[in-house]
N, C-alpha and C positions, 0 to 999 in steps of 0.2 A: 434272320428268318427266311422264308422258303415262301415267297409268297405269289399269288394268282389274282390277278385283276380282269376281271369279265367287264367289257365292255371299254378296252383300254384305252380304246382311239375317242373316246366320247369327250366333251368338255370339263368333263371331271376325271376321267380315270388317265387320259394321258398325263395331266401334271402328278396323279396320287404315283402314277409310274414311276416316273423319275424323281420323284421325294426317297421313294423305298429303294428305290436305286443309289439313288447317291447314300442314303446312309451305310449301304455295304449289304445289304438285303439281296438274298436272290431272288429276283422276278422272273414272269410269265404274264404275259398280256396275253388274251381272249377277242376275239370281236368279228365281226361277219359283214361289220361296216353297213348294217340298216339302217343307221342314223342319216347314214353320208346319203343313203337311197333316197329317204323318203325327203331328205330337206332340199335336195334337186328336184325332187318330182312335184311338194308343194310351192317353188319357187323361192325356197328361204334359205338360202346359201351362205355359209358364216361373211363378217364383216371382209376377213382375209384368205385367202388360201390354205391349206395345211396340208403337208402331202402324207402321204399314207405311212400307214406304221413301219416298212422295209427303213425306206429312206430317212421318218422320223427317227429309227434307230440307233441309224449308220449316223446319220450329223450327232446325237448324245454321244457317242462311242468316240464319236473324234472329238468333243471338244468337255467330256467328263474320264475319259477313259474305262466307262463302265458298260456293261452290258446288259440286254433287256430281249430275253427270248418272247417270241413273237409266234402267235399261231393260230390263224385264218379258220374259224366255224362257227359255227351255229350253237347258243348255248342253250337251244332248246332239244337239242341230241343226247339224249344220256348217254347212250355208247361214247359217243365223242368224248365228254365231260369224263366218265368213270375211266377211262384210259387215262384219260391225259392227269387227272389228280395219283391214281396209282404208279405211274412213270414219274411225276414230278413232287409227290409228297409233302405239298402245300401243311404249313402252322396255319397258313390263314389266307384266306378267300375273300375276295371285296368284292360286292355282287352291284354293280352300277349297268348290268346288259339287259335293258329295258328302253324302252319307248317311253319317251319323259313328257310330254307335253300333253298338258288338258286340251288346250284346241284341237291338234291333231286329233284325237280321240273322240271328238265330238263333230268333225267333218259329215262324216256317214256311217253306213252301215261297214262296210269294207275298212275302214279307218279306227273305227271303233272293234271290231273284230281280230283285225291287228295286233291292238293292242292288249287287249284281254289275252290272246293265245301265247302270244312274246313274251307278255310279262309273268302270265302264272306258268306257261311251259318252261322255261329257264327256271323260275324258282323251282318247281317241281324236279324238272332235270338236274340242276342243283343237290338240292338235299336228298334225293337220291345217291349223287353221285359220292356224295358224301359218307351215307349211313354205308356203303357198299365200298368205297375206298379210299377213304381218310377220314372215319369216323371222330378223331382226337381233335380235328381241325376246329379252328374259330372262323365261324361266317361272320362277315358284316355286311350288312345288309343297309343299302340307303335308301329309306323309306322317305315320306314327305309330312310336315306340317299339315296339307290338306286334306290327313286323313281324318282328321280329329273335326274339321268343317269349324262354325262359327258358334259355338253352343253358347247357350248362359250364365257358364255356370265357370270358374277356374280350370281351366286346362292342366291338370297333371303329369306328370313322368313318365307317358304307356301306360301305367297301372289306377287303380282307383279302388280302393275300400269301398263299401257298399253296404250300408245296415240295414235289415229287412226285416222285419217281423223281428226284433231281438236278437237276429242273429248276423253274421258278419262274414263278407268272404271277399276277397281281390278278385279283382277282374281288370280283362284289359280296359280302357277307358273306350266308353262309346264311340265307335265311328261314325260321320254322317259325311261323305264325300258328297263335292260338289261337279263332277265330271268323270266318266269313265275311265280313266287315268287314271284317277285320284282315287275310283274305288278300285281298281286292280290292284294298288298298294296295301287297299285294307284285306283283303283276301292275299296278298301276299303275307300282309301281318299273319295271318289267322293257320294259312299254311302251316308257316313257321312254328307257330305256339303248337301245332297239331303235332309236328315231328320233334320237336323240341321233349314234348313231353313224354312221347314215344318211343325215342331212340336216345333219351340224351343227349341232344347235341348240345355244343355249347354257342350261342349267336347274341352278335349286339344289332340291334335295329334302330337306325338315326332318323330318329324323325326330321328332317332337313327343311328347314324352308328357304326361299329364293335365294340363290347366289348372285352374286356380283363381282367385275372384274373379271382379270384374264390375264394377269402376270403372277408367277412366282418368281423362287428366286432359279427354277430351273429354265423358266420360259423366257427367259431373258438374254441366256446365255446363245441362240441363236435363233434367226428369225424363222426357221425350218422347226422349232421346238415351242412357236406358238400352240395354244389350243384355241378350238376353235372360239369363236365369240360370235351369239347368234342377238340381233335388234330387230328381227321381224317379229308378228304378231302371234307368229306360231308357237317357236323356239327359244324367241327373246326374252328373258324375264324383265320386269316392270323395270329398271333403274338400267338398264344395261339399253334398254330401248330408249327413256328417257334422255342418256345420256348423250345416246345417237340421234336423237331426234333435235338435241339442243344443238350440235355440232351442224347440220342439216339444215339448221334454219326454219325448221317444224315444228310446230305448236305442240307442247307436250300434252296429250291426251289423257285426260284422267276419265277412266271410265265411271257416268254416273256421278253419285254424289260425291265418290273419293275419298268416305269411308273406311274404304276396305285394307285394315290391319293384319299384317302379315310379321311373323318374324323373318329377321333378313342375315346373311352373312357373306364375308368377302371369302371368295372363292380361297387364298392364303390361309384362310381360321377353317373352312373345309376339309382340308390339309392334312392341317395341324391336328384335326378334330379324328380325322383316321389315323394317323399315326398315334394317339392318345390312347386309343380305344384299340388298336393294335397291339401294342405297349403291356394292355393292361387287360387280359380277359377274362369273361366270366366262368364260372366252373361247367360244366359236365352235367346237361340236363337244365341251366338257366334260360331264360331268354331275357336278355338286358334291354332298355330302352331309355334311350336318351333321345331328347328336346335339343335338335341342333341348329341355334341361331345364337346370335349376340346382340342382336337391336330388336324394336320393334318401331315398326313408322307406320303410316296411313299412308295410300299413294296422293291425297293432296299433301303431307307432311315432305314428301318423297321431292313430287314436283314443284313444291316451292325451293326446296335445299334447291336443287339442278338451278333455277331460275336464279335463285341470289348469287351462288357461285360463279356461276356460267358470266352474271354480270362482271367479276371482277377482272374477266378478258375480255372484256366490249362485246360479249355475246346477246343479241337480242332475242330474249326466249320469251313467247307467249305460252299460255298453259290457256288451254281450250278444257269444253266439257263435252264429251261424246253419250249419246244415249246407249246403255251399258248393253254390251253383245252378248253377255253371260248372264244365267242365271245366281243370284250368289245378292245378300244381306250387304248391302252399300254403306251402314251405320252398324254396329255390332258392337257387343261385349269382349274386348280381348284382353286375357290376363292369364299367362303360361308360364309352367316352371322349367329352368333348364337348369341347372343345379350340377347334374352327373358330371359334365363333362370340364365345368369348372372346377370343380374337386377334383378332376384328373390332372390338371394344370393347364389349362387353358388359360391362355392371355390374348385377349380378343383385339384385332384390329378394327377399331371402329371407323363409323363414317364421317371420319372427320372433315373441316372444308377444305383442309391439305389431299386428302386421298383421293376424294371426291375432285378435285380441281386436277389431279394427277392424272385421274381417268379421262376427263375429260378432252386434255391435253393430248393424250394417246390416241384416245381416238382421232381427234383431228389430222393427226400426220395418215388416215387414210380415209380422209374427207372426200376423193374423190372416186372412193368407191361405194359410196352409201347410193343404197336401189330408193328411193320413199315411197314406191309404191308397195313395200314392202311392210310399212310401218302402220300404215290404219287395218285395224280388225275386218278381216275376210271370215272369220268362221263368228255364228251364234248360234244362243242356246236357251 
């Protein structure tokens, strides 16, 4: 396949890169490197280095002998986007060229603003560029778990039946976001279902919840083909901090009661979970949605696993409680169906205390560049 990754250099799209690379795929990476800006400018710089997409490149090319065209802009330019899909003729688009973090997003006005324009202007510019020059193509779009917010009721598929007065209609499932982020994605959803039904298009939309980890089997192969791995409070997701925080000799912080129930998955079943959904797409005027996790934990469930593990290296981990910097349900109802994506054939790597003990292990060999001032929450809300 013929494919286009917006946002290639990101902690997700450069390993989705060279997945589709190495199977024999032609690629094209996207990105303008906003990520790279703003996590310098709020002081939250990945755990390691990673050099830029040229030279990321050039080291896969020497040591898979494959290629990965690369091309520096903005994907909220439609002109930009609408050239480049008619010169390149993409089957399919993976749209991860967004501002990912609820904190960030809830810093200020400027930050928040940010991310509203980034993220619905790329989507916009997107399916634009789409309906005008690779209307055949399949978007996949990675949306987030916390559009759906903490409801009381079973979490469904994207969609939800609805009986009213005797009568019956689908609709997408309620959103109730808990940060500007997190609704830029539901208005991303909304976008989408707008032109979907308008133009045909055909798009899967991954509701993804928190990742974790930072090896494939691409990232492995040299230390230039790292992706990035963020343990601040901005960027970090909860287990990926935890982990660094136990390695640091830092009391793992559970915000609040600890509570709060997320679906989780190793960055590996991430992967796997686009390549799946690549593989296999919807028709012509669909808009698909899939529930993209494999576990679910509590983050006290979270930081007790780190604390027992972590003990069987002689790690001394305390687990603190911090008075919660977010607004957001500390005790809740959680019960979500993810169903699609294991009918696609997903075989999920869980968090087992092998994997878990593996991460933590990795981390350690760069023990001495953990910032901690980076690790307790600067931003509330």
């Amino acid at each position: 396949m013929k494919v286009i990754i917006l946002g290639g250099d990101g902690y997700l799209g450069w390993p989705t890169a060279m997945r589709f690379s190495s199977r024999g795929d032609d690629v094209c990476i996207v990105d303008n490197y906003l990520r790279r800006k703003i996590s310098k400018e709020t002081n939250s710089t990945p755990l390691f280095n990673t050099p830029e997409l040229i030279e990321r490149v050039k080291t896969f090319k020497e040591v898979s002998g494959k290629d990965i065209r690369v091309v520096i802009g903005d994907c909220k330019d439609y002109t930009f986007l609408l050239d480049l899909f008619v010169d390149f003729e993409p089957d399919v688009i993976i749209h991860y060229a967004e501002q990912p973090s609820a904190p960030y997003s809830m810093i200020d006005y400027s930050t928040a603003a940010l991310t509203m324009e980034n993220n619905l202007g790329s989507t916009l510019s997107l399916l634009w560029a789409v309906i005008n020059g690779a209307p055949n193509c399949h978007i996949i779009k990675l949306g987030t778990m916390g559009e759906y917010g903490t409801p009381n009721i079973d979490i469904e598929e994207g969609w939800l039946d609805v009986n009213h007065n005797n009568r019956t209609h689908k609709f997408l499932y309620p959103r109730q976001a808990g940060s500007m982020y997190h609704t830029s994605k539901i208005m991303d959803t909304d976008l989408i279902w707008f032109y979907v039904r308008t133009n045909k298009l055909k798009v899967t939309d991954l509701m993804q919840g928190p990742v974790y980890g930072f090896e494939t089997t691409e990232t492995k192969l040299h230390s230039n083909l790292n992706t990035s791995f963020n343990y601040d409070d901005i960027f970090g997701t909860v287990l990926n901090r935890f982990i660094t925080q136990a390695v640091a000799g830092v009391p793992l912080t559970v915000y609040g009661k600890g509570g709060q129930t997320r679906g989780f998955i190793n960055i590996i079943d991430t992967i796997k979970c686009i390549e799946l959904t690549a593989d296999s797409p919807p028709a012509l005027g669909e808009l698909r949605i899939f529930n993209q996790f494999t576990e679910t934990f509590s983050v006290n469930e979270l930081a007790e696993k780190v604390q027992r593990v972590g003990k069987l290296i002689n790690l001394t981990i305390d687990i603190v409680t911090l008075k919660n910097p977010r607004m957001e349900a500390e005790e809740h109802y959680y019960n979500v169906a993810n169903s699609g994506l294991n009918n696609l054939g997903l075989k999920p790597n869980l968090l087992t205390d092998e994997a878990l003990l593996s991460m933590i292990e990795k981390v350690m060999v760069h023990k001495d560049r953990i910032d901690k001032d980076k690790i307790f929450p600067r931003v509330s809300w």
